[in-house]
C-alpha positions in Angstrom: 162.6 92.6 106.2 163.3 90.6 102.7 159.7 90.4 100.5 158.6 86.8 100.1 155.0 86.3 98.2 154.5 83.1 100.7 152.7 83.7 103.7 154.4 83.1 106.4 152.8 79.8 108.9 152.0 80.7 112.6 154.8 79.1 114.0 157.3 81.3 112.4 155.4 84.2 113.3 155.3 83.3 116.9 158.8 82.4 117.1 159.9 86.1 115.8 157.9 87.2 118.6 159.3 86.0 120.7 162.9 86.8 119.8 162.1 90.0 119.2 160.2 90.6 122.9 163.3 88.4 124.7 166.1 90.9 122.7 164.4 94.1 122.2 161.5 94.7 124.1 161.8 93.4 127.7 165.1 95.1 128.4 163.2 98.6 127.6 159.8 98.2 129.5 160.7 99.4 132.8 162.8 102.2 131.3 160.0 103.3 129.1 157.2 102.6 132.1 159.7 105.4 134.3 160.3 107.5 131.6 156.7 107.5 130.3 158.8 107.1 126.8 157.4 106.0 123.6 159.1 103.6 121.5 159.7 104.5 118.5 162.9 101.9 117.7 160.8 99.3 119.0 158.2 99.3 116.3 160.9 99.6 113.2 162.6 96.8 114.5 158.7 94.8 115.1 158.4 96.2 110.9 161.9 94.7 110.3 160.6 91.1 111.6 156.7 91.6 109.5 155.0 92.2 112.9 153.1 95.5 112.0 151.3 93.8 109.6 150.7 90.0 110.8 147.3 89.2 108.8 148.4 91.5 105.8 148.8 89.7 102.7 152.4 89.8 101.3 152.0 91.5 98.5 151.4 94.4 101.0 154.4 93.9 103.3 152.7 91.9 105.5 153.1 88.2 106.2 149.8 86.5 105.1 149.6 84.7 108.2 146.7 83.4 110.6 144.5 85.6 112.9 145.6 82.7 115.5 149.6 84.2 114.9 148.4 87.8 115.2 147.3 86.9 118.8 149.9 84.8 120.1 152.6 87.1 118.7 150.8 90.2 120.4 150.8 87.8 123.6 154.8 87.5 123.5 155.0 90.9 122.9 152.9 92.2 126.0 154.7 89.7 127.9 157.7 91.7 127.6 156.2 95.2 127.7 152.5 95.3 127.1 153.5 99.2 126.4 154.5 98.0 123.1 152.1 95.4 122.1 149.1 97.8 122.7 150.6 100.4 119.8 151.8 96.8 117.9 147.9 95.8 118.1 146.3 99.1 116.8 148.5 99.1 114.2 148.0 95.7 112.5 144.3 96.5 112.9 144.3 100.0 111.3 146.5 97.8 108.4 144.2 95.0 108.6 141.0 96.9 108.1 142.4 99.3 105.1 142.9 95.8 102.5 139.2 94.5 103.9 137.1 97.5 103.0 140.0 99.6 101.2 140.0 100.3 97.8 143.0 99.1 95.5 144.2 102.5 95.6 143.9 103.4 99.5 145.6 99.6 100.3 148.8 100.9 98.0 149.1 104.0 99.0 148.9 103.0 102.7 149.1 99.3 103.8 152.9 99.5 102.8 153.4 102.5 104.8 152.0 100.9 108.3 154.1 97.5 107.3 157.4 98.9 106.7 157.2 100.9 109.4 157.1 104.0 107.3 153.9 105.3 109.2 155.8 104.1 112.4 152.3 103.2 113.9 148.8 103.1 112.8 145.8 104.9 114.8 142.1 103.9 115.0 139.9 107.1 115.7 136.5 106.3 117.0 135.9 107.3 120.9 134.6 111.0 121.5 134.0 112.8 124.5 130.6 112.3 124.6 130.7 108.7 122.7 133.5 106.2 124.1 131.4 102.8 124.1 128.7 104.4 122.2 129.8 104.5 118.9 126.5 105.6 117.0 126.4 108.5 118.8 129.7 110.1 117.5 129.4 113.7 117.0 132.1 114.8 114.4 131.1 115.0 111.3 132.5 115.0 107.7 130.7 117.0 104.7 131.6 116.6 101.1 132.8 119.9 99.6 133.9 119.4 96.0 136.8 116.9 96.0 137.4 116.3 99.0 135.8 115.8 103.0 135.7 118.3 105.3 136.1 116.6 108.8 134.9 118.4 112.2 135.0 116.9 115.4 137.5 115.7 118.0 138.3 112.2 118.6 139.8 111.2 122.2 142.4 108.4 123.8 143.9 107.8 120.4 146.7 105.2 121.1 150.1 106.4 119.2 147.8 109.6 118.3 151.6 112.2 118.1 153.3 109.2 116.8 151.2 107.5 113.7 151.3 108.8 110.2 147.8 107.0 109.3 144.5 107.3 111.0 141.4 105.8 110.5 139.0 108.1 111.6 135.2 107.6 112.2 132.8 110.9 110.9 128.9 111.0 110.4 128.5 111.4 106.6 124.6 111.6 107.4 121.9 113.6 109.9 122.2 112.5 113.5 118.7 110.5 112.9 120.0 108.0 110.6 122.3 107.0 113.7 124.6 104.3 112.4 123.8 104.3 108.9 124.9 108.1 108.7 128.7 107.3 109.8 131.5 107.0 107.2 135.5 105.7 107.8 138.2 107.7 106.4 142.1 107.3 106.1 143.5 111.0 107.5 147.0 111.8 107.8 148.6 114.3 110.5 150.0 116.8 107.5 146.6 117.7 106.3 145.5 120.7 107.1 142.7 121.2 110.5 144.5 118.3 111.9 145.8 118.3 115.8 147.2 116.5 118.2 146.2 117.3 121.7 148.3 117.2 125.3 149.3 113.3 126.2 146.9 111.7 128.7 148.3 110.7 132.0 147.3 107.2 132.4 147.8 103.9 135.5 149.4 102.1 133.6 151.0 101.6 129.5 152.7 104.3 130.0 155.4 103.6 127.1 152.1 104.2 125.5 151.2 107.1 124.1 147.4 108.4 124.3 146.1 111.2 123.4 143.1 113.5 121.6 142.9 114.4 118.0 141.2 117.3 116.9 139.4 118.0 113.3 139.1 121.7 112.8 137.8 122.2 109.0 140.3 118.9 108.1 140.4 118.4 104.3 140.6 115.1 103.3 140.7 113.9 99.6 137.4 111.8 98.5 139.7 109.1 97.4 140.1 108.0 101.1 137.1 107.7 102.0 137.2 103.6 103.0 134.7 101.8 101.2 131.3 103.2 100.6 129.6 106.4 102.5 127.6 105.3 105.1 129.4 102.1 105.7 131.6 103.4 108.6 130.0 101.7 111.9 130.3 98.1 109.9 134.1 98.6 109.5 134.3 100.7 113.1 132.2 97.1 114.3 134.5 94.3 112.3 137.7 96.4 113.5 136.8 96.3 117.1 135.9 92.4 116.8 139.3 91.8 116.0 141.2 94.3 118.3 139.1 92.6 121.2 140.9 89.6 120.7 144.6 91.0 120.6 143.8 93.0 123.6 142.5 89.4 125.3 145.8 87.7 123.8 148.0 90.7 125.3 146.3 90.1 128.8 147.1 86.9 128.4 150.9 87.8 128.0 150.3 89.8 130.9 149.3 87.4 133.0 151.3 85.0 132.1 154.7 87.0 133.1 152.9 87.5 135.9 153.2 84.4 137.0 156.7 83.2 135.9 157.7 85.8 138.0 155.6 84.1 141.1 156.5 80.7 140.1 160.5 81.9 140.3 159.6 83.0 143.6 158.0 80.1 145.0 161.0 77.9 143.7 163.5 80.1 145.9 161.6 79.5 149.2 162.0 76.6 151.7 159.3 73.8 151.3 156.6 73.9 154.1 153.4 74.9 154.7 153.8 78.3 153.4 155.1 77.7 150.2 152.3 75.0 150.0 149.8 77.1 150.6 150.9 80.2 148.1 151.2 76.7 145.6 148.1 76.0 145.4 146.8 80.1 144.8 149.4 79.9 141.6 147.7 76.8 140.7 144.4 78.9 140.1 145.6 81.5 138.6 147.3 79.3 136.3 144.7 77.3 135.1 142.3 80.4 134.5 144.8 81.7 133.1 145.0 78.5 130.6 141.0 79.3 129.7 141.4 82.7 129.3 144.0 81.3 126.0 141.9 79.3 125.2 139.5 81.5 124.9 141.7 83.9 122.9 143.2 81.1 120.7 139.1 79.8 119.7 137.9 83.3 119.2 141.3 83.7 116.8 140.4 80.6 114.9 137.0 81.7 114.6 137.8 84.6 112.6 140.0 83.1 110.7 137.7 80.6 109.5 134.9 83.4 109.3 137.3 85.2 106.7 137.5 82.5 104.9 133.4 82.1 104.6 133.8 79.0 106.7 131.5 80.8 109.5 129.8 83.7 110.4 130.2 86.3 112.8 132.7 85.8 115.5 131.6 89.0 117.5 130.3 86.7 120.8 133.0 84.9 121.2 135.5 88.0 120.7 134.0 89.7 123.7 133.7 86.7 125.9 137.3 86.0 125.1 138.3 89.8 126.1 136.0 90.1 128.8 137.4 87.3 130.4 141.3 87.6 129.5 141.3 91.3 130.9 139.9 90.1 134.1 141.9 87.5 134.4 144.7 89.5 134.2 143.5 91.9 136.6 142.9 89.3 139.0 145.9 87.6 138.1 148.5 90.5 138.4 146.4 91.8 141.9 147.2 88.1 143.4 151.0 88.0 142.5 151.3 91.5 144.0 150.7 89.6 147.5 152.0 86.4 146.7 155.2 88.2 146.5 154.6 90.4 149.4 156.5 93.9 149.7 158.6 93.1 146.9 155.0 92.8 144.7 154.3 96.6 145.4 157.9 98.4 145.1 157.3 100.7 142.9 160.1 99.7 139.8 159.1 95.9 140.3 158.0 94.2 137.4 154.5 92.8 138.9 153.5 96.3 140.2 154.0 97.4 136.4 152.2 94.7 134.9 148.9 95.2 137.3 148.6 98.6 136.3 149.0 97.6 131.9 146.7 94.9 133.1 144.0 97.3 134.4 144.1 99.3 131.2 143.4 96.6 129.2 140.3 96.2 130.7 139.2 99.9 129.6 140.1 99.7 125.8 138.4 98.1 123.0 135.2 98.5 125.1 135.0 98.2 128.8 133.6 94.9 130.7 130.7 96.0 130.8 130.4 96.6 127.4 131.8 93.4 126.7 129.0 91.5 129.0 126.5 93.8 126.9 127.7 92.6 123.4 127.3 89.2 124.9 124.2 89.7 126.1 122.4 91.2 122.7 124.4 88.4 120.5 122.3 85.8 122.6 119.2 86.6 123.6 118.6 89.5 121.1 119.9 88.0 117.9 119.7 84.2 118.7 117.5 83.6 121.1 117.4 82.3 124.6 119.0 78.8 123.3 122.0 80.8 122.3 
């Protein structure tokens, strides 16, 4: 990809997109779905086009675009294999969060690496056994020893975990009692010594993507990448998640939306009656919800764009409302094509069968919908009051 010190406007950004998800990456998905195949090509060619680093400011590789592109560009890409996206969203994040609360240093040394493709993916390394949704209770731990952290712990379903050359990686820097104040972010990189990659999860559905647990046995990572200041970790860990809420709602949305070209294609090929009418009017509700569940996506985008900017505040409400309801939406969405289209919905190698099992996932990552309706919950009647 030729450096340009402009950014680049959303349009443009959703127009590579979707040449890239039309050329490259729909052709692949049911391959890489049968084969349980990662895609390596696929993510230097998305680094070719600027796509591994959307919100990244030029000067880093990336294209200085919107939040708003980010999201639609994830939602062409999961569109054509939601496989692809999911690795394509963890990796803008992991880039997006090192030149927020990265030092000078850290954001040279590896922004660059994620945009170019270098890295070939990024990796975000919070969930534990014992602490998936509940982040302040992570047990690994990370305790200065000269110049450099000595990280302890294992981290599990680590998207593109045997693939990514950077992690981010969540440790508590304090005692257990100072619960989220104690935790610190670090950038970790697979060559450093105590660092593993455990056996590949078998999952429903992504299954081009690849999951897996990390292990920290007596890791040494250099002070220098620690991210930010000590104790700062569950802020970042917080802000990241934010974000990565809404791409997973805009890659729902992609889902759903294939979805439902494939229905409508359907329903144009049968013979006008009472039938057809009937099925009509089921697409026309899952298209319109579908409609609010962008909407939903496209306000929560603005919103942080604006709140980057200072223009606002937290977006953290509206980022789980969007995700909560995108994910189910797609669920929903991908279980009612399956009988719209009748046996050809459930053969095993059709396209709808594949995108209601990615669709399921999405509900899972990022924070489950129940954690979602939680975060919603607190933001209104804990932290604003019953008004909202």
């Amino acid at each position: 990809m030729a450096r340009t010190d402009q950014a680049v406007t959303t349009e443009v950004v959703v127009a590579r997109a979707r040449a890239i998800a039309a050329e490259r990456l729909a052709p692949l998905a049911a391959e890489l779905d049968r084969e349980h195949r990662f895609p390596v090509a696929s993510f230097r060619a998305l680094a070719e086009r600027g796509l591994l680093g959307v919100t990244v400011p030029p000067r880093w590789g990336g294209l200085g675009a919107e939040p708003l592109a980010l999201a639609l560009a994830l939602s062409e890409i999961a569109a054509a294999c939601a496989s692809t996206a999911v690795g394509a969203s963890v990796t803008n994040m992991v880039a997006e969060t090192l030149c927020r609360f990265g030092s000078e240093d850290l954001i040279a040394r590896f922004v660059p690496r994620l945009t170019s493709g270098d890295a070939v993916t990024g990796s975000f390394c919070l969930s534990e056994p014992a602490a998936g949704s509940d982040a302040a209770s992570l047990k690994a731990t990370a305790v200065r020893d000269g110049d450099a952290w000595v990280l302890d712990g294992t981290k599990m379903w680590i998207t593109s975990g045997a693939f990514s050359k950077v992690f981010i990686v969540m440790a508590r820097t304090g005692p257990p009692a100072a619960g989220h104040r104690g935790i610190s972010a670090f950038v970790v990189t697979p060559d450093m010594p105590g660092f593993g990659v455990g056996k590949a999860e078998e999952k429903t559905g992504l299954l081009g993507s690849n999951t897996v647990p990390i292990t920290l046995d007596g890791c040494r990572v250099p002070a220098a990448n620690l991210i930010g200041e000590e104790g700062i970790g569950f802020r970042i860990a917080m802000t990241a998640l934010d974000g990565g809420r809404i791409t997973i709602g805009a890659m729902a949305n992609g889902i759903s939306r294939a979805a439902l070209v494939a229905v409508q294609h359907e329903l144009a090929a049968q013979p006008a009656g009472p039938l057809r009418s009937a099925r009509e009017v089921a697409f026309a509700e899952l298209l319109t919800r579908t409609r609010a569940a962008e909407l939903m996506v496209e306000r929560a985008a603005l919103l942080k764009g604006a709140s980057l900017r200072g223009a606002v505040g937290r977006y953290t409400r509206e980022a789980a409302m969007a995700k909560l309801f995108a994910t189910e939406n797609a669920k929903a969405v991908t279980m009612r094509s399956v009988e719209l289209l009748g046996a050809a919905g459930v053969e095993r190698a059709g396209l709808v069968e594949r995108l209601m099992r990615d669709a399921r996932v999405t509900t899972i990552f990022e924070g489950t919908s129940e954690i979602q309706r939680l975060v919603v919950g607190r933001e209104v009647i804990q932290l604003h009051g019953a008004g909202g």
